[in-house]
N, C-alpha and C positions, 0 to 999 in steps of 0.2 A: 504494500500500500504506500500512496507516494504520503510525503511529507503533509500537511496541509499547507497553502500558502496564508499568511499571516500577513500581519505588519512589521512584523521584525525584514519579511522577505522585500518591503516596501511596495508589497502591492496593493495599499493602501485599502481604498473601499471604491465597491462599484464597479464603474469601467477605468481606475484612474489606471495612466501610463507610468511602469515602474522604471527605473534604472537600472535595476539589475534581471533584466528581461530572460537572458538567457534562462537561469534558473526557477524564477516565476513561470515563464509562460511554457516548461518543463513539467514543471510540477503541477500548475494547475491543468494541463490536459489530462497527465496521469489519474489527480484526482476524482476529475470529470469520467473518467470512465470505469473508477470503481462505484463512483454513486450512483450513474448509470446502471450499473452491472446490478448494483442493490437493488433499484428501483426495477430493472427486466428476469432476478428474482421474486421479486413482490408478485410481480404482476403477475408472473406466470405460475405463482401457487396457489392464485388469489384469494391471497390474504390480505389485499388492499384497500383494505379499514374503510371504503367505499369514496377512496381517493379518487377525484375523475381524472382524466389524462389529461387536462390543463394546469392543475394542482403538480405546478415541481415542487419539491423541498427547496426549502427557503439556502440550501448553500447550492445547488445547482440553477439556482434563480440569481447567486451572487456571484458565480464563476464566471457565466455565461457573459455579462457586461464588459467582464474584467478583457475575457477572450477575443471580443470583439474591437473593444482598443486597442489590445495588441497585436491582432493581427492586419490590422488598417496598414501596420509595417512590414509584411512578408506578401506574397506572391502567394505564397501556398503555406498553408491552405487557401488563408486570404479569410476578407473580412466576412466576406458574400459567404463561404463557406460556413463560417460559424450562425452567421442570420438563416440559412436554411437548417444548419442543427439544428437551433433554435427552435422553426416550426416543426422539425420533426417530432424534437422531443414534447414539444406541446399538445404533440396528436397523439400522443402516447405509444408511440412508436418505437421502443426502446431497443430493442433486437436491432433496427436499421441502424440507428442514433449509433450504439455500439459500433455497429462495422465500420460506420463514418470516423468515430475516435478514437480506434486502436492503434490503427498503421497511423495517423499525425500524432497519435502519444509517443511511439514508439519512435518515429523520427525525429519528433521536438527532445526525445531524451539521447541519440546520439544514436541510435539503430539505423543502419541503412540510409544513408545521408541521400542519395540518387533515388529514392523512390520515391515514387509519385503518391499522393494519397486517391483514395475513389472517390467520384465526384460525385454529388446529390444533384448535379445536372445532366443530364444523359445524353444532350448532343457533345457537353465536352469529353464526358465519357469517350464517345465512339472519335472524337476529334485524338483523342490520347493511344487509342487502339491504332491507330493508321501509322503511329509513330515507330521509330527504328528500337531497337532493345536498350532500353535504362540502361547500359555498361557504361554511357555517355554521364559524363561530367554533368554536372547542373548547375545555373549562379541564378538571379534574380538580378532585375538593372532595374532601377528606379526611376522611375517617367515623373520629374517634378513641373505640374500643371492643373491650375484649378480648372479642370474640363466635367462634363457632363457625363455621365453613363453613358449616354450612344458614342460620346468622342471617344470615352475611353473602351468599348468594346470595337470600332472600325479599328483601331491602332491596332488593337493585338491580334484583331483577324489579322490587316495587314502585315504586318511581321509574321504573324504565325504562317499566312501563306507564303511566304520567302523560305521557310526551311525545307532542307534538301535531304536525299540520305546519305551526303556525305557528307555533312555537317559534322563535327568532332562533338560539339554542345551543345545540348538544351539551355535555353530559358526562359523566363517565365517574366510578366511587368508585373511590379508592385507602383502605384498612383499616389501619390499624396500631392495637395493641393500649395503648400505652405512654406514659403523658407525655414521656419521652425520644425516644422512638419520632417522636413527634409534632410535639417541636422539627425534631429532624434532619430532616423528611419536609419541613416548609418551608423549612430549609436549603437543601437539595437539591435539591428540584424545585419549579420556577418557574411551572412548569404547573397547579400548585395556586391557585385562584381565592377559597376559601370550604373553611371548615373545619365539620364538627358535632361539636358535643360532646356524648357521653353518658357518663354515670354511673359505666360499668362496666370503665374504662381502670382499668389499672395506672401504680406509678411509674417502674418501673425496663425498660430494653429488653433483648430474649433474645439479638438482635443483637452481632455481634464487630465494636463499633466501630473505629473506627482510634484511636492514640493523641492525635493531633490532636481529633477528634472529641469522644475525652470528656472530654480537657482542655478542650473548649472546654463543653461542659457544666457540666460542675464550677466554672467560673468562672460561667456563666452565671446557673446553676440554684441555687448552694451546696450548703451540705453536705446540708440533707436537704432533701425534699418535703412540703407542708402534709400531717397523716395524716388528715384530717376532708374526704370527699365531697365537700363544698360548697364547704372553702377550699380543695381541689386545682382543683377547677374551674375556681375564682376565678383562681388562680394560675399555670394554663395559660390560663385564657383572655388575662390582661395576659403572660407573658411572649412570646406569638404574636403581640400586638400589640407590643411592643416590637422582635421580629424583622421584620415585614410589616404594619404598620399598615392596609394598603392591604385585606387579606383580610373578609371576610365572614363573622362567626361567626355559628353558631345554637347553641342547647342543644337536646337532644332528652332530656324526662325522662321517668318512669314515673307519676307521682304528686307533688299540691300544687306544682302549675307556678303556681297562681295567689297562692302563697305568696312563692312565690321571685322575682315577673315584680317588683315594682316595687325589687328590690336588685342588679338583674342587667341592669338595659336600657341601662347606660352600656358594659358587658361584649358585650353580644350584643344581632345588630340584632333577632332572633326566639324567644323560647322556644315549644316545642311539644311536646304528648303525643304517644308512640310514633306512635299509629294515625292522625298528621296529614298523613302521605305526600304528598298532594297541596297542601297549601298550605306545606310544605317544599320539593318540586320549584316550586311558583310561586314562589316565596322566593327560589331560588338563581338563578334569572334572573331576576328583577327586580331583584338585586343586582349583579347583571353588566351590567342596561340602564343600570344608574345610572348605573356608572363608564364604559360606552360610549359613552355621550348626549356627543356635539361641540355644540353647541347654533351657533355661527358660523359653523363649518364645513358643518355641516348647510343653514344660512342661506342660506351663497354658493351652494352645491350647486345649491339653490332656486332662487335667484336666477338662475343661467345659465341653467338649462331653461326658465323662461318667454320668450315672446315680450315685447318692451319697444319705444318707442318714443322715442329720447335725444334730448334737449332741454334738456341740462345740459352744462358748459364740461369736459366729459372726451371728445376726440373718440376714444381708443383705445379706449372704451368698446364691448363688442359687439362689436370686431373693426371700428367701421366703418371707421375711415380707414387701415383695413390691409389686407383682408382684399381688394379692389376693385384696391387701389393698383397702380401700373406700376411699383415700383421697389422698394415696398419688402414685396411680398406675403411676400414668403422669412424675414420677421421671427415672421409665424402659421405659416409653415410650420414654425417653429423651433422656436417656445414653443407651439406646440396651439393651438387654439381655444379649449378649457375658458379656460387662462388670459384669453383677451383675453375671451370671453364674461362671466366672474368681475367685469372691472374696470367698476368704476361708482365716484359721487361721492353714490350713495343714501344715506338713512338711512332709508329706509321700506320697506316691501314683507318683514318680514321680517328687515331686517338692522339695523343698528341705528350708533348715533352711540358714537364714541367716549371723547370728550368729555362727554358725559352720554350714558351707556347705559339703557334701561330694558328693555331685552328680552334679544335673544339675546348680544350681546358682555357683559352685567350678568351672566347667569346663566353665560358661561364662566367669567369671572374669579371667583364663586363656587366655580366647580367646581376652577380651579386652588388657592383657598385654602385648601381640604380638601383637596387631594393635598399639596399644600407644607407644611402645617400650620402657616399661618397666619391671622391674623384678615378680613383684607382683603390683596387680591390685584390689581396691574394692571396691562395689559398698556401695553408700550412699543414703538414701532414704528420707531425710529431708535437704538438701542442702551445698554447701559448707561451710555454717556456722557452720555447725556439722564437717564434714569433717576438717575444720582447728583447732576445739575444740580438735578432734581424735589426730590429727597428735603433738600438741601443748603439751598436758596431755601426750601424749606415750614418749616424750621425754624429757621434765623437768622436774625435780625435785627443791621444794623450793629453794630459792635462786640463782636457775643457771641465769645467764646474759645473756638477747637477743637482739641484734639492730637490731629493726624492724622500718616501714615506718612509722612517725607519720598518714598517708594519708592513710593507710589500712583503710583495709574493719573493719566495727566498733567490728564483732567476733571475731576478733586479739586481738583487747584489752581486750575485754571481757575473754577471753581463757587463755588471760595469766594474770590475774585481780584470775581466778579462779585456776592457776595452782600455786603462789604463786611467778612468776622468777621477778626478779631484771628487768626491763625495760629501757632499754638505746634507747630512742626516736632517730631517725635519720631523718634529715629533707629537703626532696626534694626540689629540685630550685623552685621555684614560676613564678606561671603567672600572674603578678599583674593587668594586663590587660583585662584579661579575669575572672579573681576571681577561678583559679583552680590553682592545682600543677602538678608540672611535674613527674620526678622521681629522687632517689637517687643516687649524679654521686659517681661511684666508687672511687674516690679522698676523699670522707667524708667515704665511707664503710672504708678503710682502714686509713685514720685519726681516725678514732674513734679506731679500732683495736692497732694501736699503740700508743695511747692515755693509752688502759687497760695495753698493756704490759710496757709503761713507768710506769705505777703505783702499777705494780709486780701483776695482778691480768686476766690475759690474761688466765688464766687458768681456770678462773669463766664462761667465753663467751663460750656457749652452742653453741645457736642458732642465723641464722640472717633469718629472714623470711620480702619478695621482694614482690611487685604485678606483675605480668607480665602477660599480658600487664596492664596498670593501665584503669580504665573506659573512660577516652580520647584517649586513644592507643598507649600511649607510652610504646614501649618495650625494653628492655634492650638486652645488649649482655649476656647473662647468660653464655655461658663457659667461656669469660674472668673476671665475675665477680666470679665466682667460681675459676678459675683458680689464680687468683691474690691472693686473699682474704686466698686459702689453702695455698700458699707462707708464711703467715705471720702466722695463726692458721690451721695448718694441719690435726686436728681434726672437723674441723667447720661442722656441721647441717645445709644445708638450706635446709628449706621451700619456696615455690614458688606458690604466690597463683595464680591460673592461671584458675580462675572462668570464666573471661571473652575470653578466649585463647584456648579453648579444639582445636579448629576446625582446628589451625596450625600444630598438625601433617601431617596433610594431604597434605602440598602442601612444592614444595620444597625450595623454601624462606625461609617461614614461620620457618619450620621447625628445623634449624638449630639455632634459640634463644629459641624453648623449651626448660623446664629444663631435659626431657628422652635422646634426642635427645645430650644435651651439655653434659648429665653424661656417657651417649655410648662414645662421641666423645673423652670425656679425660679420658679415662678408657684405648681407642686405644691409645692416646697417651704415658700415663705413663706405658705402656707396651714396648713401645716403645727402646730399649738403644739410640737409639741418643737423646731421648728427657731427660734423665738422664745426658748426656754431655751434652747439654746446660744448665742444673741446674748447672752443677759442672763449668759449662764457667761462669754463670752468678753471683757465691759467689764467684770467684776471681775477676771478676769484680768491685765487689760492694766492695769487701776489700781490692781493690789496691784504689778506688775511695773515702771512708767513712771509713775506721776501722772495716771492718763485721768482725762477728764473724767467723771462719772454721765451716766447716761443724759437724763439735759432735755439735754444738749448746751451746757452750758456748761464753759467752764474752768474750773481751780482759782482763776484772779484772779476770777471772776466776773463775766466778759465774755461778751458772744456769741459763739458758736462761728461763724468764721465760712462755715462750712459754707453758709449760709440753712438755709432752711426745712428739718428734718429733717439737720441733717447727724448722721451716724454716727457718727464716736469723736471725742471732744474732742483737747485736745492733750498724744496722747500722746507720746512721743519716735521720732520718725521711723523711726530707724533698728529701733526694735522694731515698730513697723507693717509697715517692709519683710520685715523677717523671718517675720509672721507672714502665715497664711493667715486673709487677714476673714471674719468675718461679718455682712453688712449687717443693720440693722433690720428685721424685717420687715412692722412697720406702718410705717415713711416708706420704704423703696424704693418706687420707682414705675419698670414695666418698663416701655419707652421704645423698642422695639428693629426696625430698618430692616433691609432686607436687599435687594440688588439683584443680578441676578443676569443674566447672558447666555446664555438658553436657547439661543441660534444655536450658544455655543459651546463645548456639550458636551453639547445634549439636542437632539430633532429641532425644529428652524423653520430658516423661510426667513432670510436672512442680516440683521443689525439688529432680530430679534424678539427682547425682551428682556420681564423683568418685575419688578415692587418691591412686596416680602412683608412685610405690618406685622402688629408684632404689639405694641403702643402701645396702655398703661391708659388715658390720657389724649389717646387720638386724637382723641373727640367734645369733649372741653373743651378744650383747647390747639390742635390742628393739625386742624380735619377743614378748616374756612375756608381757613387760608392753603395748607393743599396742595393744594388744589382749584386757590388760584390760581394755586400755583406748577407743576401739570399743564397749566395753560392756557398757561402763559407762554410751555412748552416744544417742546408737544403740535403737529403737523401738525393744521391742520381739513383736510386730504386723505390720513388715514394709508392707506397700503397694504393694502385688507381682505386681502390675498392672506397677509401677513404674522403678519398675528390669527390667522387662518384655520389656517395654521401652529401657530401660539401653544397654539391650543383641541387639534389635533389632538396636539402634543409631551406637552399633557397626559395625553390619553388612553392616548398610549403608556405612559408611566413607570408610570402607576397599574394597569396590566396587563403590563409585561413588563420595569419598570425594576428592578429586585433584579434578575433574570437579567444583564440588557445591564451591568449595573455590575459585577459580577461579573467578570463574562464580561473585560471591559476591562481591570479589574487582572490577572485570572489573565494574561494577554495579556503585557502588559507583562512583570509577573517572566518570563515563560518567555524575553522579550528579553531580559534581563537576565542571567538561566542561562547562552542561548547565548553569549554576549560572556564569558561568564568561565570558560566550560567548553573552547569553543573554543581549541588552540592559538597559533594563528594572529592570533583579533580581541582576545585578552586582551596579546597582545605592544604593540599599537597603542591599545586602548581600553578604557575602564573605568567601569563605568556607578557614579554618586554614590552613595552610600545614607546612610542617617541619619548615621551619624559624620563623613561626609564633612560633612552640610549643616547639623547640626544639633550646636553644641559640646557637651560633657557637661554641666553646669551644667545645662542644658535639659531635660535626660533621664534617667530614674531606671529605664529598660531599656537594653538595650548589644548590641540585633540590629541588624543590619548593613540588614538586609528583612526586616522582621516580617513578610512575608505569606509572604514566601516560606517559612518555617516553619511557616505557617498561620496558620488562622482567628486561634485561640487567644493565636497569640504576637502576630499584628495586633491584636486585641482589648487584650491587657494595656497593651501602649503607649499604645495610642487612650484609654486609661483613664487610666494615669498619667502621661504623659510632658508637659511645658509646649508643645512642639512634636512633629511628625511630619509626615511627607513624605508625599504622595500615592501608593499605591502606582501609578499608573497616568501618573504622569509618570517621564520616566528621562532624566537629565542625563548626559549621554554626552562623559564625556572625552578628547578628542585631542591634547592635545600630544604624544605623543609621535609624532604623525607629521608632525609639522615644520608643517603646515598651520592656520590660522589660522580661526575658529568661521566667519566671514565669508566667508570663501571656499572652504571644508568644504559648507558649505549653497549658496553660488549654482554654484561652479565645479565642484562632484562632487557632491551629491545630487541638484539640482535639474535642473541641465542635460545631467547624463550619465544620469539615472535615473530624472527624474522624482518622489523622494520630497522631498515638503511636507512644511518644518518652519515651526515660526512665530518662533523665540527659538535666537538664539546668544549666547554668550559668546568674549573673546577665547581661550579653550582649550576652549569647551564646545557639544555644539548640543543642545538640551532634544525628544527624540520623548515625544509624546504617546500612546496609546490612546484609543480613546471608545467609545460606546456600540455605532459604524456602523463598531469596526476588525473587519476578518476574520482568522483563522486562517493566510489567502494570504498578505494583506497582511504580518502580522508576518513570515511563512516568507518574502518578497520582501526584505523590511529585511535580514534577518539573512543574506541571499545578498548582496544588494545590499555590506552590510559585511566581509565575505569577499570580496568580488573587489576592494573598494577597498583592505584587506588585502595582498591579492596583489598588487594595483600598485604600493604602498608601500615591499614587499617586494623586487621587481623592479627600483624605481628607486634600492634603499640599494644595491643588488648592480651595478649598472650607474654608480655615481657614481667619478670620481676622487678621488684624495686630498683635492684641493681642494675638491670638491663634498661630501665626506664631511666637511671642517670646516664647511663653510656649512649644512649638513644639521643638525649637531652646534648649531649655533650657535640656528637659528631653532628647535628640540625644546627649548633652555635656556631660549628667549626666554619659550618657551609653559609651561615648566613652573615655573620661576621665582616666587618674590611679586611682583606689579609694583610700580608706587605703589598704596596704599593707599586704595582705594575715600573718598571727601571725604564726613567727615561735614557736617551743614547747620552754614555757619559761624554767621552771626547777622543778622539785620535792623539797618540802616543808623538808625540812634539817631532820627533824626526820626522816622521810620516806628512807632518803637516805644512802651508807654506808660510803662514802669518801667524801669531798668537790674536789676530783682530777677528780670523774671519776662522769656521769649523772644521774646513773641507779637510778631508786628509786621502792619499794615496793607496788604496785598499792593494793595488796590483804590487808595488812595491812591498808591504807588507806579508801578500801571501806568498811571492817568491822568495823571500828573505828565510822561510820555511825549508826552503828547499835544498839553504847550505848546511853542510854536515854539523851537528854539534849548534846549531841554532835555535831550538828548539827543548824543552823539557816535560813532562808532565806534571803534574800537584794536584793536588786536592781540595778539596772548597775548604778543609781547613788548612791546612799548611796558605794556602790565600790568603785568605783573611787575617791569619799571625803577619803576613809581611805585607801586604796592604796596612794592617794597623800602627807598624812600625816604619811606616813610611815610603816603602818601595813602590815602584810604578810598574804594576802588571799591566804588562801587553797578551795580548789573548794573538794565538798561531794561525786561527781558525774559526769557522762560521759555528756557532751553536747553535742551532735551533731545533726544538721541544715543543713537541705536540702536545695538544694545544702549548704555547698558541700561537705557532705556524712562525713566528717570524725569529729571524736571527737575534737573539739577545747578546749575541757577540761577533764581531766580526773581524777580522785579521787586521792589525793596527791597533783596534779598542783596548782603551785603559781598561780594567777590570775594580771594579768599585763593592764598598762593601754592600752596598742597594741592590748591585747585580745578584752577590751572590747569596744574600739573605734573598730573593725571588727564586733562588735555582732550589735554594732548600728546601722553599716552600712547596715549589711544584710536587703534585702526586701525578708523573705520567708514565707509561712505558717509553714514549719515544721521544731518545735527545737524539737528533742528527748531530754529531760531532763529538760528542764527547763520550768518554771512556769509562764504564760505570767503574774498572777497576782499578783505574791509573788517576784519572780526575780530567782534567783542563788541561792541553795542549797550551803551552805559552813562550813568547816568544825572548828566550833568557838575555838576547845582548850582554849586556855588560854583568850580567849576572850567572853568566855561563860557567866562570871560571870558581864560584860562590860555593858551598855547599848548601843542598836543603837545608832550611831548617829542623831541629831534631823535633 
């Protein structure tokens, strides 16, 4: 039995239109046809209390309203279809009713996506019968136009007699009258592939939206609507792109189309006169072939059906040393045939080199750079740990200066350890509470920035490379950290590692904190001349207020700024810089901006398919050479086509069904989230983080707890104004208070009693995910699964003695407690470094210094700590880092401090990358080589 819909699901009362439609209008057809079912029991025992068959029950009297607002936005069933359920069920017809709401229950809950529902009209019926076999793809294009019932049934004759049998897709028109109408209808239904615009839409919807709903309008849309034909158009055609980039517009006008075509072709891929019906219908699928076309995938496909004859150093090729074999046949038996048919070491026939593509893997990664929305696009086939290697190598050179996150992912260090750059650690706020970090607030990015330019070396700072989002979910505002940040160095490179983040293109929140999406965004801007007069508004500002320099970039001594080339504000008084919000120049910024991302994990590819998204003015003058070499450096000449192949296909998904699946993921999550705090039971034991928890005020300039969980609207205004916010689809799940430890929560009770896969705990925390591929089961399993761990918790506080109820008592304080203090990065070991003014220090010199004989010792966290207290300067050999939590708390060069090692002692993990459970710390002796340990 499905759920009932409520108002928690916000589909409020009546017919009102909800927000989170997907799930509503799922659950109420479900509904709808167990009540049904009840009622065509009734009747046919008749037991029917002398009910007439006009008499529904008063919740099939309340669904029915709700169904028909929503489906005003789908195609199919469509609205007209629920207004004849409607009389059906009023005739008392319930057996029919039934057969009418089974198959659209069944496909509104994700069964059989391509099926058609049965129609209660019988010439569409027999119009549906003529058609080719459902194998065919299916989208909905939404015709926005306040037209009449006859206008809107000749259109979809018309089109409907355009279709061929060799047509690749089906679709179907959904009508709405309204520019409002027309937001929400993409909103809502995912099914929508291609929109038309004509002329004769209105602004405002007849529709009882929900309050959610028009508040998210209202924000979206503003106060009023362009009143001018052409700029409503205009103005529905970009806000539709701003929602679904990925859609298909056309214009459909009456008159002087050929007036309007060359101001409207950046707007829409077609304009056409009324009576162009069929090269309209050819339009909207060839729009769909675009985005279908796999070109690699397509390639292998190819490639395994022909006959071949292998005569190259891959013997699993073809199956042959498998497929024959005495021993090890059961390996095709396992993985198919297709796969081992797939593997070859070609680059001809069709498929292509990865290393220099010129065909079909050239024109995927095309097609990825239009879905990602950016310049250049490439695939990676060993993970974003290569990919940041790439990106890291293409761009330094020894010595250049990078403030990167001490908290990155451990191939940051490593990358730049092997690229040779000056490392200037930058250190996020801390969660002392939970034993993670947060992220780094833009107040330290540009403290440190003019930290190098008061020490005359601002001209050294390359690179700064960001997590975004970081493994707990905190995401940054990446245009105003890009934005600010070129104010002060207008040459700046970021990097944006965004491994765990691919899937936020897709959805239009999300969207707008990616690093493609922020460098599009200020690209429109510094384009812009007024955003040029607010630069020139805001260095009179700052030099009526502090002393700035004029804009040549000099100071008031009449020295060089030493910015270099183009730097942004002279030398104004720092502390008024940090306070204000900059704005860069925008003739010298130069947009510079990487983005790498792990499609494996959170969009669909095979495991290590990864990609890196540029979007760099200066990619053909500066970097197109050295990234080529630094792809070579890194690049397998035997990448896994199977993996590409993947890559090509993850694409095609997102840009056909990603806004649904992301959606879908968050909605997912809050509903875990709900259960856990609704519940009596799992709220006594656990408590899921939300913004306040994870993110300080300072940070925040809203104060929900889970902006989604209020809605769109109220996710919308954070995502807008807040420095940070939390993914809603990751959910940090705290347990101390059931005495048990993140570490042992995740191996000893989810994984090994139940089977649920996590990836990331904390000493009191374990972090569940959603993606794109979680189900509806799946969550309803978690939240059972945490209810009977619940219950066990519950059983063994009831069952413990006195004594066991203080030791109980003891490890819940242990776990709820502050512990020590999460170790900020102490500092690099004075040789290593170039200044005592500025942090950076030399990681590559320090890890080779490793490598002469007798340079190196081991110790123990005690033996440390005796000469650390007596004044010695430990240098650490080597990278330490200890799961959780994930990052290096030592890196080669690093002083070693008593805070580090009071943290190392603190840890309860199995796993330290780097250190020696039976030796201690690797450390680098110098001058103390010649010393004895202490006793």
């Amino acid at each position: 039995m499905a759920a009932r819909p409520n108002a928690d699901d916000e589909s409020g009362s009546g017919g009102e239109v909800p927000s989170s439609a997907w799930r509503v209008r799922a659950d109420t057809w479900e509904f709808l046809g167990y009540a049904v079912k009840q009622l065509s029991a009734v009747a046919t025992s008749g037991s029917g209390g002398g009910r007439t068959p006009r008499e529904l029950p008063r919740e099939v009297r309340r669904l029915l309203p709700l169904l028909e607002s929503l489906e005003m936005y789908w195609a199919s069933p469509g609205q007209q279809y629920v207004m004849e359920l409607r009389r059906i069920l009023e005739a008392g017809n319930y057996l029919e009713a039934l057969s009418l709401i089974e198959p659209v229950a069944r496909r509104a809950a994700g069964h059989n996506q391509n099926a058609q529902e049965p129609s209660p009209d019988p010439e569409r019926e027999t119009d549906r019968a003529e058609e080719p076999a459902e194998s065919r793809k299916r989208f909905e294009v939404l015709v926005i136009d306040d037209v009449s019932s006859a206008d809107r049934e000749a259109l979809q004759t018309e089109l409907h007699n355009q279709r061929r049998p060799a047509d690749s897709f089906n679709y179907e028109l959904v009508f709405v009258p309204s520019f409002e109408d027309a937001i929400v209808a993409v909103l809502l239904n995912p099914d929508i592939q291609a929109c038309v615009l004509r002329p004769g839409f209105v602004p405002t919807s007849r529709q009882r939206l929900s309050r959610d709903v028009r508040s998210f309008l209202e924000r979206f849309l503003g106060k009023s609507l362009p009143q001018r034909p052409l700029d409503r158009i205009l103005s529905l055609a970009e806000k539709l792109g701003q929602l679904r980039p990925e859609l298909d517009l056309y214009l459909v006008a009456g008159v002087g189309i050929e007036e309007l075509a060359g101001s409207l072709t950046r707007q829409f891929r077609r304009i056409f006169r009324r009576q162009d019906g069929l090269e309209l219908h050819l339009s909207l699928l060839a729009g769909i072939a675009e985005r279908y076309e796999a070109p690699f995938f397509h390639a292998v496909q190819q490639y395994s059906r022909k006959p071949a004859g292998v005569f190259h150093a891959l013997p699993v090729s073809r199956g042959g040393s498998v497929i024959h074999s005495k021993w090890i046949n059961d390996l095709g038996e396992f993985y198919g045939l297709n796969l081992l048919l797939a593997e070859t070491s070609a680059t001809s026939g069709g498929l292509d080199s990865l290393l220099d593509p010129h065909g079909s893997l050239k024109q995927a990664q095309k097609l990825a750079a239009r879905a990602f929305g950016a310049q250049k696009s490439l695939f990676v086939t060993n993970g974003t740990s290569t990919a940041n290697k790439i990106v890291h190598q293409s761009i330094l050179a020894p010595g250049d200066v990078v403030l990167v996150d001490r908290n990155c992912h451990k191939s940051h260090h490593y990358a730049l350890m092997l690229a040779g750059a000056q490392v200037s650690y930058l250190d996020a706020y801390p969660l002392n509470d939970f034993s993670f970090y947060g992220a780094v607030p833009l107040e330290s990015i540009k403290r440190m920035l003019l930290d190098y330019r008061r020490a005359g070396r601002l001209h050294e700072v390359k690179m700064l490379a960001l997590t975004n989002c970081t493994f707990d979910g905190i995401v940054y505002d990446v245009e105003r950290v890009m934005e600010e940040c070129l104010a002060i160095k207008p040459d700046l490179v970021f990097l944006w590692d965004e491994a765990w983040f691919a899937f936020a293109g897709f959805h239009h929140i999300y969207r707008r904190r990616t690093a493609m999406a922020s460098a599009r965004s200020l690209e429109a801007k510094f384009a812009d001349p007024a955003y040029a007069r607010r630069h020139a508004a805001q260095l009179r500002d700052l030099a009526a207020a502090g002393g700035a320099a004029d804009s040549s970039g000099y100071d008031d001594g009449g020295e060089p700024d030493d910015g270099g080339p183009g730097s942004g504000v002279g030398h104004v008084n720092d502390e008024l810089l940090l306070k204000t919000r900059l704005v860069p120049d925008p003739a010298k910024a130069r947009l510079r901006v990487y983005s790498t991302q792990s499609t494996h994990k959170t969009l669909t590819s095979l495991r290590q398919g990864s990609m890196i998204h540029i979007h760099d003015q200066d990619f053909g003058q500066l970097n197109e050479e050295s990234f080529r070499e630094a792809y070579m450096t890194h690049t397998s000449t035997s990448p896994n086509y199977q993996i590409l192949a993947s890559l090509d296909m993850g694409r095609r998904q997102v840009e056909f069904e990603g806004y649904e699946l992301v959606q879908r993921q968050a909605d997912l999550a809050v509903s875990i989230a709900q259960a856990v705090a609704r519940h009596p039971l799992l709220k006594k034991y656990f408590r899921v983080l939300g913004t306040t928890d994870l993110i300080p005020a300072q940070y925040r300039e809203t104060n929900r707890q889970m902006p989604l969980r209020d809605g769109l609207a109220a996710m919308s205004e954070a995502w807008e104004r807040d420095e940070f916010v939390v993914d809603p689809s990751r959910l940090t799940l705290h347990i101390g208070l059931t005495g048990v430890d993140g570490d042992t929560f995740k191996h000893d009770y989810l994984m090994d009693k139940y089977g649920i896969q996590v990836n990331k705990t904390s000493r009191n925390s374990v972090l569940f995910m959603t993606n794109i591929g979680t189900s509806r089961s799946a969550v309803a399993y978690l939240v059972e699964v945490l209810v009977k761990l619940a219950e066990t918790f519950e059983d063994e506080q009831s069952g413990l003695s006195g004594l066991g109820q203080r030791a109980r008592r003891a490890r819940v304080a242990a776990l709820t407690s502050t512990p020590p203090p999460l170790p900020d990065f102490s500092r690099f070991a004075e040789r290593f470094r170039k200044d005592a003014d500025t942090p950076d220090g030399n990681m590559r010199a320090a890890y080779f210094e490793s490598y002469k004989a007798g340079s190196c010792e081991y110790f123990t966290a005690a033996e440390l700590a005796r000469m650390v207290t007596a004044g010695e300067e430990m240098v650490s050999a080597s990278f330490v880092t200890p799961y959780p939590p994930g990052f290096p708390v030592l890196v080669p060069g690093q002083v070693i401090t008593q805070e580090i090692l009071a943290f190392m002692s603190a840890l309860d993990t199995r796993e330290i990358h780097g250190f020696n459970a039976e030796l201690g710390f690797r450390v680098l002796t110098g001058e103390l080589a010649s010393r004895q340990k202490p006793a």
